[in-house]
TIRO-2110 file (N, C-alpha, C; in Angstrom, 1 decimal):
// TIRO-2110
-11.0, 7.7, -2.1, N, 1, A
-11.1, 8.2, -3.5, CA, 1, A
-11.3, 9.7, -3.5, C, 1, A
-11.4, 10.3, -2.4, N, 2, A
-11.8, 11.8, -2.2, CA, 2, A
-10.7, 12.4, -3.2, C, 2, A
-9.5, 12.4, -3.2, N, 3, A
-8.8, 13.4, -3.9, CA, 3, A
-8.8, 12.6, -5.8, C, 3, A
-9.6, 12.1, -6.1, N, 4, A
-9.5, 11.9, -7.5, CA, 4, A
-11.2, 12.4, -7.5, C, 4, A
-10.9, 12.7, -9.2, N, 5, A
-12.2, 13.8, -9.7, CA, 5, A
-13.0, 12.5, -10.5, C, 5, A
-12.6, 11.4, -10.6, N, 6, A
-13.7, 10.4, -11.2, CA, 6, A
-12.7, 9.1, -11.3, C, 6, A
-13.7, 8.2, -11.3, N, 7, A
-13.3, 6.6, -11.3, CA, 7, A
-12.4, 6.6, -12.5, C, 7, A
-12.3, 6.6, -13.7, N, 8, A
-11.7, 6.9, -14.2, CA, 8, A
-10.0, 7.5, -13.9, C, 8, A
-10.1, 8.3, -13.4, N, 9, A
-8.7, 8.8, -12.6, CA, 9, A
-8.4, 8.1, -11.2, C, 9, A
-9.1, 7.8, -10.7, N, 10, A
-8.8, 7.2, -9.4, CA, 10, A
-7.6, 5.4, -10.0, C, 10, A
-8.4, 5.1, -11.6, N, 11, A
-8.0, 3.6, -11.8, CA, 11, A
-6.9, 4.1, -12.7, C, 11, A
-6.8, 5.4, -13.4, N, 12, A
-5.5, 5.5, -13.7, CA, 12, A
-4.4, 5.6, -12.9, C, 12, A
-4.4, 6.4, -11.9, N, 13, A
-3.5, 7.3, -11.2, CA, 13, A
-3.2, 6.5, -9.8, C, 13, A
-4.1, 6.0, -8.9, N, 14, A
-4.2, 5.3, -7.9, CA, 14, A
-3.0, 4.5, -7.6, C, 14, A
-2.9, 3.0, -8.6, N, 15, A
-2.2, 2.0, -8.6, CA, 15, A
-0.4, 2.7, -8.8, C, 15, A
-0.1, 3.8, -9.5, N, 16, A
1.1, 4.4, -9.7, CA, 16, A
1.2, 5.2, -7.9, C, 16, A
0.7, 5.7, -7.9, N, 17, A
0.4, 6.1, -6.7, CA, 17, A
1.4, 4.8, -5.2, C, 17, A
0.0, 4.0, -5.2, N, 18, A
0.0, 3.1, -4.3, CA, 18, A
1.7, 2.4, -4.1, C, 18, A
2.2, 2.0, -5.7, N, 19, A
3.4, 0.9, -5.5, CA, 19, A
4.5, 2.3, -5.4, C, 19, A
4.5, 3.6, -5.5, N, 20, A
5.6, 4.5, -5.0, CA, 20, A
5.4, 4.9, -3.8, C, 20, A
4.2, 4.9, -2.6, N, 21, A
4.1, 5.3, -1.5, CA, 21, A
4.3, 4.5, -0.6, C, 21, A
3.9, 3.0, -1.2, N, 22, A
3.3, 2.0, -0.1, CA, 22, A
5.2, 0.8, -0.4, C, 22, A
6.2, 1.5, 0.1, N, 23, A
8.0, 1.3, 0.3, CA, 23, A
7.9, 0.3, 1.3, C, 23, A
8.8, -0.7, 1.4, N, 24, A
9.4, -0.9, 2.5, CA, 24, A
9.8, 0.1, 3.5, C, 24, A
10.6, 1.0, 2.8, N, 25, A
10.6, 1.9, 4.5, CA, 25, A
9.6, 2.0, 5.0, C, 25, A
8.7, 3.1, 3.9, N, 26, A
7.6, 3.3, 4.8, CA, 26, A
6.9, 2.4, 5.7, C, 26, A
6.9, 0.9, 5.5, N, 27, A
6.4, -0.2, 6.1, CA, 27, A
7.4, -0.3, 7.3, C, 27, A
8.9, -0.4, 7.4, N, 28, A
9.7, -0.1, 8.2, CA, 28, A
9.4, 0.6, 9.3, C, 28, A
9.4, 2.0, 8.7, N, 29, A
9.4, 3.5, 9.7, CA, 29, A
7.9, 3.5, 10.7, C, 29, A
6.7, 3.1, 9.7, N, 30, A
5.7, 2.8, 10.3, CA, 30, A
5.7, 1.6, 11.7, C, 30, A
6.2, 0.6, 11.0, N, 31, A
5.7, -0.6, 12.4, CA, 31, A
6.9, -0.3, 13.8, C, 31, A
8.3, 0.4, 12.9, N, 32, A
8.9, 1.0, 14.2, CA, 32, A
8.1, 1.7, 14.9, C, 32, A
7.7, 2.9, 14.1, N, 33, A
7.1, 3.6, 15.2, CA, 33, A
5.8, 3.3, 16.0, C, 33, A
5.2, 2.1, 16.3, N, 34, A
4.4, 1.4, 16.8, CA, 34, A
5.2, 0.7, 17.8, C, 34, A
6.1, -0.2, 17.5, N, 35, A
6.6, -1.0, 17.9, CA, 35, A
7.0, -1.0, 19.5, C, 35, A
6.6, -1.9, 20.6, N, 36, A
6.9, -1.7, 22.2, CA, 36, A
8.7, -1.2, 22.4, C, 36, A
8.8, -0.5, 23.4, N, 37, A
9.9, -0.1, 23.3, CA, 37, A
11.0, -1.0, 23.7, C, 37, A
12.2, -1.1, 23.1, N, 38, A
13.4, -1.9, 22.7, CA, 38, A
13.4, -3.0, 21.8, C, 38, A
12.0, -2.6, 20.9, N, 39, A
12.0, -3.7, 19.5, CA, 39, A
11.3, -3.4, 18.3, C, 39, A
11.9, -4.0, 17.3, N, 40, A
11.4, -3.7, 15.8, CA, 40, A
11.5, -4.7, 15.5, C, 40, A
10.6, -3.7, 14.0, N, 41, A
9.8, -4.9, 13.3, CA, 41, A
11.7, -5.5, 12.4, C, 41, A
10.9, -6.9, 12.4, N, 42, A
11.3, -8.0, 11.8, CA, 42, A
11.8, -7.9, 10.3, C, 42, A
13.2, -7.8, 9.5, N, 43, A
13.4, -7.6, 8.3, CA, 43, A
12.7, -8.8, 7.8, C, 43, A
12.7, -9.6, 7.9, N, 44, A
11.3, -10.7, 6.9, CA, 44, A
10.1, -10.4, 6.9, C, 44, A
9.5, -9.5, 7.7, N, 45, A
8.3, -8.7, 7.8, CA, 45, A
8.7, -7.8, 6.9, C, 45, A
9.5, -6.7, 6.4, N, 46, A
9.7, -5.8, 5.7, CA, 46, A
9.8, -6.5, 4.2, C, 46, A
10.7, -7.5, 4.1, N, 47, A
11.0, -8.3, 2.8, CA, 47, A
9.5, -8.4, 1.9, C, 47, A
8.6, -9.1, 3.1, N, 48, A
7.2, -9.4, 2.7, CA, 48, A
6.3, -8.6, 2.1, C, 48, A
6.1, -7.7, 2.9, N, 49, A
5.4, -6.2, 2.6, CA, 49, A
6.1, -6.1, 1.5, C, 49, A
7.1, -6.3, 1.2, N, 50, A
8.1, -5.4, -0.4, CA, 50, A
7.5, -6.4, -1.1, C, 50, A
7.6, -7.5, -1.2, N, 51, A
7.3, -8.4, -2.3, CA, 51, A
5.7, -8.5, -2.5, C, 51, A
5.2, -8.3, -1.3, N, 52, A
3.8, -8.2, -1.7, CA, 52, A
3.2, -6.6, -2.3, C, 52, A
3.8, -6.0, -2.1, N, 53, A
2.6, -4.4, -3.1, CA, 53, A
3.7, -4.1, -4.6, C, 53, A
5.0, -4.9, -4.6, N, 54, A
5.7, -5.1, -6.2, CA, 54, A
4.4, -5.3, -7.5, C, 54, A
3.9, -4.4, -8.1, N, 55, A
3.5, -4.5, -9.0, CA, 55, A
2.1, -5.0, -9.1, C, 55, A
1.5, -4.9, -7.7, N, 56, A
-0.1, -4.8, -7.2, CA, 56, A
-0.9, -4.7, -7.5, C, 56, A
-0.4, -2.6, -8.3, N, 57, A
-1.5, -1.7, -8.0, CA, 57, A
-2.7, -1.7, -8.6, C, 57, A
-2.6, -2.8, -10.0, N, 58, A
-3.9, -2.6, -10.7, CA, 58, A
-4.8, -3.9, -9.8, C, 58, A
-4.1, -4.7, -9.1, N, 59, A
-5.0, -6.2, -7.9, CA, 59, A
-5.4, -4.7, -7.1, C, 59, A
-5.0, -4.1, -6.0, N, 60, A
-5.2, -2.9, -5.3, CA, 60, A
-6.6, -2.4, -5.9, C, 60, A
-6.7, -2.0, -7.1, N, 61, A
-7.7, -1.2, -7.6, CA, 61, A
-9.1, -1.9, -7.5, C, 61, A
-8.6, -3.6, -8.6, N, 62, A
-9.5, -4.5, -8.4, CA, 62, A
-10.2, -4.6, -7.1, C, 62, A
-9.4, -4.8, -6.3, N, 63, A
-10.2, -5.1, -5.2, CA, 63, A
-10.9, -4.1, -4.3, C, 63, A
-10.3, -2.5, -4.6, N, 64, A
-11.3, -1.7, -4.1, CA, 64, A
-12.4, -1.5, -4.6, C, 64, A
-12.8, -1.6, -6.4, N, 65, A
-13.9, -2.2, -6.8, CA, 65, A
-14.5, -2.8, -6.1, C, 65, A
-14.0, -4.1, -6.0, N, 66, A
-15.0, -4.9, -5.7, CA, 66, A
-15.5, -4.7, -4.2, C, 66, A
-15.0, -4.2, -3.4, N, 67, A
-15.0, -4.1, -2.1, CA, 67, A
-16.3, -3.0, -1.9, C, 67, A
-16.4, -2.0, -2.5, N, 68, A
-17.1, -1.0, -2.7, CA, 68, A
-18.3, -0.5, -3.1, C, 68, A
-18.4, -1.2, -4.6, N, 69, A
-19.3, -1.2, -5.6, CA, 69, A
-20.0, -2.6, -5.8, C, 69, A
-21.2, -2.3, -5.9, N, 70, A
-21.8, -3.7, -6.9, CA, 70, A
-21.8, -3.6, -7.9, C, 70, A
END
C-alpha cells in the first residue's frame, strides 16, 4: 500500500490497477522466465491466471482488508 496516500485511494485505484497489470502475458513472461530450461509454462496455466484476476480487483482489495486489518 506504500505508494497510495490513504485507504481510501488504495480501494479506489488499487483494483483498476491490479486487473491492467496482473495480464496473461505478464503471467506468461513471468513463469517463462523461471521456467527449467527447454520448458514453459502450460497455456491452460495462462488461460487460468486470465480467467481468474478478470474482474477481481474489488475480491483483491476485500481480501487484503481482511488479511491485514482487524
Amino acid at each position: 500500500m506504500g505508494k497510495y496516500a490513504s485507504w481510501s485511494d488504495f480501494e479506489r485505484n488499487a483494483p483498476i490497477a491490479y486487473e491492467e497489470k496482473a495480464t496473461a502475458d505478464a503471467y506468461r513472461t513471468g513463469m517463462n522466465g523461471i521456467a527449467p530450461p527447454g520448458m514453459k509454462v502450460k497455456e491452460g496455466r495462462v488461460t487460468h491466471y486470465r480467467d481468474g484476476v478478470t474482474g477481481k480487483g474489488d475480491d483483491m482489495v476485500a481480501g487484503y482488508k481482511r488479511a491485514m486489518f482487524e
